[in-house]
C-alpha positions in Angstrom: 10.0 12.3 1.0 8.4 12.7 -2.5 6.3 9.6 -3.7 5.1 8.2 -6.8 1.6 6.4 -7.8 -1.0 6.6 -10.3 -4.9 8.0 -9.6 -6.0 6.1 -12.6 -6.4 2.8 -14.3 -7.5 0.9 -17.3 -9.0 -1.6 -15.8 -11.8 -4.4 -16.3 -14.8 -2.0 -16.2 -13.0 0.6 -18.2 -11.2 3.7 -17.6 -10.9 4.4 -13.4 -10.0 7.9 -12.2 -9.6 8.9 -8.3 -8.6 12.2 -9.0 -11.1 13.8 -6.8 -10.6 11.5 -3.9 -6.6 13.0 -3.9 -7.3 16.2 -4.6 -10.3 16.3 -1.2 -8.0 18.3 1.0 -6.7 20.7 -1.5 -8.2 23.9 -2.0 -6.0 25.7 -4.8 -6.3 23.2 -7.9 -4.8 24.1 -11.2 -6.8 21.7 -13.7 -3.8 21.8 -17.1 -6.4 20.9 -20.2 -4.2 20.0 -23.0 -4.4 18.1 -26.3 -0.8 16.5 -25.8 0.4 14.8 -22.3 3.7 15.0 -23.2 3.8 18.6 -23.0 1.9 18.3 -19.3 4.8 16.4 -18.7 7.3 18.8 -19.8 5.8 21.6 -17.7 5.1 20.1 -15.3 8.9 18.7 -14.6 9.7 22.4 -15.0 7.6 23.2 -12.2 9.0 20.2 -10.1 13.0 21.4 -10.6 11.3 24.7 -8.5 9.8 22.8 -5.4 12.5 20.7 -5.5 15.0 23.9 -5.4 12.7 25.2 -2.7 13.1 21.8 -0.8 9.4 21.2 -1.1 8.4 17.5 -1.3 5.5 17.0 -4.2 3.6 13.9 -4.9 4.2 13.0 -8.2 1.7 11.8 -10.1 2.1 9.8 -13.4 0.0 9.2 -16.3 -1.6 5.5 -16.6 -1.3 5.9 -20.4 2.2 6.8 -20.5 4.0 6.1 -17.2 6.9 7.9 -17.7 4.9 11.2 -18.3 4.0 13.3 -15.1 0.1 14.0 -15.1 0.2 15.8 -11.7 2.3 17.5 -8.8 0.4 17.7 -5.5 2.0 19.9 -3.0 0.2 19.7 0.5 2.3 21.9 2.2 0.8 24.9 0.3 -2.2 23.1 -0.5 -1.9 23.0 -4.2 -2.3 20.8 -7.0 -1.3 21.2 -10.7 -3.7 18.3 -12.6 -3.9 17.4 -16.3 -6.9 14.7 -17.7 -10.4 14.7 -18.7 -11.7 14.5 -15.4 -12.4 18.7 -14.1 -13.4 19.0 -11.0 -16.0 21.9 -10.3 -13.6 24.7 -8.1 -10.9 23.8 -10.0 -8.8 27.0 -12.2 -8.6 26.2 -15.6 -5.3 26.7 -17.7 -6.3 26.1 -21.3 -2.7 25.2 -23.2 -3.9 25.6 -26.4 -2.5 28.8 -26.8 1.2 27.5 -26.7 0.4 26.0 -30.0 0.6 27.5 -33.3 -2.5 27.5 -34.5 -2.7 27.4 -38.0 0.0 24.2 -37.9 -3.0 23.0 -35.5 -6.0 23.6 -38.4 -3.6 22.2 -41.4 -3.6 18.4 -39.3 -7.4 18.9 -38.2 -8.2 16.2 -40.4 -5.3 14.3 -39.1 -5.7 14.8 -35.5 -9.4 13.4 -35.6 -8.8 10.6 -37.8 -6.1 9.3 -35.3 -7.8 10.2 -32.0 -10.5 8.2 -33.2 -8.1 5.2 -34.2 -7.1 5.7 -30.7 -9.9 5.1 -29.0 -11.2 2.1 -30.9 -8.1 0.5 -29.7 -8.3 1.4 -26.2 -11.9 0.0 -26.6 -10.5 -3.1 -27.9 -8.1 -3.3 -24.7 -11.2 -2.9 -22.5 -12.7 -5.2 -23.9 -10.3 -8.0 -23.4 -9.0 -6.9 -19.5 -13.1 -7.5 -19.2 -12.4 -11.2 -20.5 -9.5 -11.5 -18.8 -11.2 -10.6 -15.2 -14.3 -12.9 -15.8 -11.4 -15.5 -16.5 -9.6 -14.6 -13.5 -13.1 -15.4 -11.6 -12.5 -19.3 -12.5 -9.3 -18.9 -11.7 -10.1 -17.9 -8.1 -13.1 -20.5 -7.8 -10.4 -23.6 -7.9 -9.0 -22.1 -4.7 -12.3 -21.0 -3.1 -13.5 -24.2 -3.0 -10.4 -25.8 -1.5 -10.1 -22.9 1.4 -10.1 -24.2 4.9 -12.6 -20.6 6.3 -12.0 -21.0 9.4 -8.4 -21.4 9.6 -8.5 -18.5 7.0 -10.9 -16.0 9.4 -8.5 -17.2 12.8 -5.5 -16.3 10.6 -6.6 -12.9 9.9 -8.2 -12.0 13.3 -5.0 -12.9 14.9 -2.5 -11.0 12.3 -4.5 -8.0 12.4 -4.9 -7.7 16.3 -0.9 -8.3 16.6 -0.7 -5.7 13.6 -2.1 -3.1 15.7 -0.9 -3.9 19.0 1.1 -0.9 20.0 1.4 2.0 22.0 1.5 4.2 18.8 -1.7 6.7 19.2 -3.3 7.7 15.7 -2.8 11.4 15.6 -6.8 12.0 15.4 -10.5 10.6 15.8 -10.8 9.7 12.5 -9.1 8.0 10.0 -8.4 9.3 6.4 -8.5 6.5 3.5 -6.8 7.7 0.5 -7.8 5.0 -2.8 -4.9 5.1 -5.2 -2.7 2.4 -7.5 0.7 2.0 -7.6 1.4 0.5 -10.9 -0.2 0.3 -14.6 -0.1 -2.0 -17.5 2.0 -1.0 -20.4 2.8 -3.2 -23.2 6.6 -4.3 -21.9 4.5 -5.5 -18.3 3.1 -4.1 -15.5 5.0 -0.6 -14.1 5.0 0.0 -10.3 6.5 2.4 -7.7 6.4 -0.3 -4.9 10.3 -0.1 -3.8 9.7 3.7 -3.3 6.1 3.6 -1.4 7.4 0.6 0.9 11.2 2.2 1.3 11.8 2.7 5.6 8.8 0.8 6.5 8.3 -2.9 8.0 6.9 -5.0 4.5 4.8 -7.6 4.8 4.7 -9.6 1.2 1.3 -11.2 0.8 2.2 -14.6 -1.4 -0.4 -16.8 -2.9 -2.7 -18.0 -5.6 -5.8 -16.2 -6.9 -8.7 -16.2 -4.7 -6.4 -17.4 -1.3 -7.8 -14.3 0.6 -5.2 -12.1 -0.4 -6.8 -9.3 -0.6 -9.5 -9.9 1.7 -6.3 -9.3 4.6 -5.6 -6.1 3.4 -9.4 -5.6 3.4 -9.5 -6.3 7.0 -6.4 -4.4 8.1 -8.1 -1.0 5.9 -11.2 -2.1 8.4 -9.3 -2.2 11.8 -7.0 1.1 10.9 -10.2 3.3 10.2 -11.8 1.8 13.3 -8.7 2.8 15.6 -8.4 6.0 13.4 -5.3 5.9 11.7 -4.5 7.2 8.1 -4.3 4.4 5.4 -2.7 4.7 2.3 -4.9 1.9 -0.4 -3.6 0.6 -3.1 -6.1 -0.7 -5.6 -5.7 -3.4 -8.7 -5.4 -1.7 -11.8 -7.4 -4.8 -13.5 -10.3 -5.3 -10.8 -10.4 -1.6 -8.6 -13.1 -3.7 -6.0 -9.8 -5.8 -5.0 -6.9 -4.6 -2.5 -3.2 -5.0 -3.7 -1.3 -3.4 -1.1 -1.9 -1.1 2.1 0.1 1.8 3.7 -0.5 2.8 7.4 2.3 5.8 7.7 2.1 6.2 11.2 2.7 2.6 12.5 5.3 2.7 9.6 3.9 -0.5 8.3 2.7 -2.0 4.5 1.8 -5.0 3.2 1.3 -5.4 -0.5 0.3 -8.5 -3.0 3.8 -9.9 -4.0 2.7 -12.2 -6.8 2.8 -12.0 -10.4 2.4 -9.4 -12.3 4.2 -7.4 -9.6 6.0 -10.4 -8.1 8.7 -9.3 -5.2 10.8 -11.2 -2.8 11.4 -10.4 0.5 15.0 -8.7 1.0 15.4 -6.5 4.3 15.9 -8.5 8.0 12.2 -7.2 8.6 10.5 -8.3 5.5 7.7 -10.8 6.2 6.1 -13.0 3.7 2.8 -14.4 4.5 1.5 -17.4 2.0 -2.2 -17.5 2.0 -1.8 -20.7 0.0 -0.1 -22.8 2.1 -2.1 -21.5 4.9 -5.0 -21.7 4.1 -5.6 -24.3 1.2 -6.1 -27.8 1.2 -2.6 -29.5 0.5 -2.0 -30.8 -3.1 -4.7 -28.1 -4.8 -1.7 -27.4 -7.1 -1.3 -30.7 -8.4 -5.0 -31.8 -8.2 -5.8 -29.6 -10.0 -3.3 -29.2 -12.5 -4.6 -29.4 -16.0 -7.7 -27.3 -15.3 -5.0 -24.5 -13.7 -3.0 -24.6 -16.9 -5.8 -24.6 -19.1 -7.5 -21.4 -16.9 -4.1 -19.9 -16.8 -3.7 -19.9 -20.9 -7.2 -18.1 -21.6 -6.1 -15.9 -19.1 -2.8 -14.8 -20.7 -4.3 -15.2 -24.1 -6.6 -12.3 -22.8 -4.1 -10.3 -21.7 -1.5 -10.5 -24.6 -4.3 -9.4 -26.5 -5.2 -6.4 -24.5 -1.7 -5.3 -24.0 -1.6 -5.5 -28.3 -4.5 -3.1 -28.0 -2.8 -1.2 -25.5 0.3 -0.3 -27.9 -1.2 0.4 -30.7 -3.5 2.8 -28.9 -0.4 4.3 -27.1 1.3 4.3 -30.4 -1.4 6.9 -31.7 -1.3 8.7 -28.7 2.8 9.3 -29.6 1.5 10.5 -32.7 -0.6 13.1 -31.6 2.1 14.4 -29.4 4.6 14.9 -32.4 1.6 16.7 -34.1 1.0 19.0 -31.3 5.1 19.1 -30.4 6.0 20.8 -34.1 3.3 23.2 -33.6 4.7 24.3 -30.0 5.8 27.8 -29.3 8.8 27.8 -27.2 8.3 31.4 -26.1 4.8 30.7 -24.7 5.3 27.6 -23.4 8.0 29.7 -20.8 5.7 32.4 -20.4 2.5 29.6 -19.2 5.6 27.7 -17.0 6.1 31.3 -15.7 2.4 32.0 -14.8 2.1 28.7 -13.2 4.9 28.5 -10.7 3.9 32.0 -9.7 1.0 30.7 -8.3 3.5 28.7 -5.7 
């Protein structure tokens, strides 16, 4: 079955890319270096419609700036990877796209081109910017619970959950474990854009409910811990805002996940075998909530002032970005464009 996420982020500390991580086990890498995403999107689809024709199953990989635009195929059954970005990694074959472009059209906009690429990134530094204030906001958020948390109900809670977790007769299929860091969502400015239905479809969900700072992601922290210790392969999830914190995990061969289910990617459990754990009723003091009200609310409006204002930041910066693809799309040369489609999925 084909899959979906995203190998980078914009988060708190800036632009986040695990390309390299993904891309450990391949050894025939295609690095696509091209001016416009949405033509790395167009090609490659093309590419796709042949591995799917060949029944083939890619991972897709899309583009944290635009998520409906494909930024990479991975195809580990013939250990390949076609790869679009800034990031290069060192044994990596370079297809330059430039050529597909007509290149005076390219040289009449010059002036254009730089004037809105650097619009662009003032924008997305603006966006940085306020994600930062938003995380160091997020921090008081998560102290109001901290210091309510019963610890040691918390640390019995998880020791028990993650022994019963792995309590089977399922062997992991080697000594060692592989960790594999990825996200499965991005911000855009309509809300936050996720592939969690399709990473989580067939397998036993747990949905991890609960306020900031309840230990949320410290559980998935210790389930990543006890799956590399018995050696089976884990699938991590980071969060797009703060990469340091856990928002879901995938162990394939126990067929099992269990994801952060709160706002901004907020899902309720729907299958017989869904599970929802809530870290703050178990494990913080009764009445927090209403304690604590009015310094909640008051935390809660910085934090979605921050936010608002970095998603702002976010579509304007995305709104040059569509710009320079309409540049670069008049200028495109059908005829090449095939003929670099053609070169590529001859390398399949």
């Amino acid at each position: 079955m084909s899959v979906k996420y995203f190998i980078d982020a914009n988060s708190a500390t800036g632009y986040v890319n695990l390309q390299n991580e993904n891309l450990s086990q391949i050894s025939k890498i295609y690095h696509l270096k091209s001016p416009s995403d949405e033509l790395v999107h167009k090609l490659l689809e093309k590419i796709s419609l042949t591995l799917v024709s060949r029944r083939l199953t890619p991972e897709f990989v899309y583009s944290t700036f635009n998520p409906d635009f494909l930024s990479g195929l991975i195809v580990r059954e013939l250990d390949i990877a076609f790869i679009s970005g800034e990031v290069v990694m060192d044994d990596a074959f370079v297809t330059c796209l430039k050529s597909v472009y007509e290149r005076l059209k390219i040289e009449g906009n010059y002036d254009k081109i730089q004037h809105v690429v650097e619009e662009m990134n003032q924008h997305y530094k603006k966006m940085y910017m306020h994600f930062n204030g938003a995380f160091h906001i997020h921090d008081e958020w998560e102290k109001v619970y901290i210091d309510r948390m019963d610890y040691e109900k918390a640390n019995r809670f998880r020791i028990d959950f993650v022994t019963k977790l792995f309590d089977t007769k399922i062997k992991a299929s080697s000594l060692k474990s592989q960790l594999v860091h990825r996200f499965f969502g991005t911000s855009t400015p309509d809300g936050l854009r996720d592939f969690i239905p399709e990473l989580t479809v067939g397998l036993k969900r747990y949905f991890i409910k609960g306020r900031p700072g309840t230990g949320k992601s410290t559980l998935m922290k210790d389930v990543v811990k006890k799956a590399e210790q018995l050696g089976y392969d884990a699938d991590v999830y980071l969060c797009a805002l703060d990469p340091k914190s856990v928002d879901m995990v995938v162990v394939p061969e126990l067929s099992f996940c269990l994801f952060d289910a709160t706002a901004p990617h907020e899902y309720d459990a729907v299958f017989t075998n869904d599970e929802v754990i809530d870290t703050y009723s178990e494990f913080i003091k009764e009445g927090t909530d209403e304690r604590c009200a009015a310094i909640l609310e008051a935390i809660e409006a910085k934090y979605k002032r921050q936010i608002k204002l970095a998603l702002e930041s976010m579509k304007s910066g995305h709104e040059c970005r569509a710009m320079l693809n309409e540049i670069y799309g008049d200028a495109l040369i059908p005829e090449r464009f095939n003929e670099v489609v053609g070169e590529l999925v001859s390398k399949l």
